[in-house]
N, C-alpha and C positions, 0 to 999 in steps of 0.2 A: 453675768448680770449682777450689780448690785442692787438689794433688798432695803428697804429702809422697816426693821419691825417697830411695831408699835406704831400709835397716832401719833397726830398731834398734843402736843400740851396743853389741856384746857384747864391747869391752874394756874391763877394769879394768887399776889400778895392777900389782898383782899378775901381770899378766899381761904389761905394757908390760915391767914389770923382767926376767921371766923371756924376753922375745922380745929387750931387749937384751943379755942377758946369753949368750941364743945365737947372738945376731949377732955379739956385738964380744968374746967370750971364748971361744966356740968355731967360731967363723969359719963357721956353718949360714948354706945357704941359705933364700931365702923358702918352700918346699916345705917344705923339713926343719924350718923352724921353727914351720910351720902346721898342722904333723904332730905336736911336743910339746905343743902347747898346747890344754887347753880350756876350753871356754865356761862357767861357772861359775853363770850366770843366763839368764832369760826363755826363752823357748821354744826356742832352742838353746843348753839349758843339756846339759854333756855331750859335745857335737858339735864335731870341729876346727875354727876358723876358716878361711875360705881363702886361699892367699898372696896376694891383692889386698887383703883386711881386712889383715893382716898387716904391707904394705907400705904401706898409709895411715897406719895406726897409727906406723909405725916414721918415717914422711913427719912426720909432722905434729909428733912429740915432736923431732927431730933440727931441723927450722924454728921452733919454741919454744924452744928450745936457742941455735939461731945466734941468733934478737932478744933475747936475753935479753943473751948476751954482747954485741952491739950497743949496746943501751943503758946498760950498766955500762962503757962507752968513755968 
């Protein structure tokens, strides 16, 4: 049997801009920024994300960021 782990994705653009923009312009922690933000779709549509979603999201745009400038070397 296969397993699908984890949920769904409940980040959008939208929301990636506004979690960076409370990371790197008003210096919030992953709590406090898992705190402004909400879920805008599927069945935790409404619901704060938690700072582990938060910190993935924030992981994974910031390592897209660094290959990117990699490759344009």
């Amino acid at each position: 049997m296969n397993k699908t782990i984890g949920g769904a994705r409940v980040a959008d653009e939208a929301m990636l801009n506004m979690a960076l923009h409370l990371r790197d312009v008003e210096k919030l922690c992953l709590r406090d920024i898992a705190s402004r933000l909400v879920i805008t779709t599927g069945a935790k549509k409404g619901q704060h994300p938690s700072a582990p979603t938060v910190m993935r999201m924030l992981r994974d745009h910031d390592e897209q960021v660094a290959a990117a400038e990699l490759e344009s070397r």
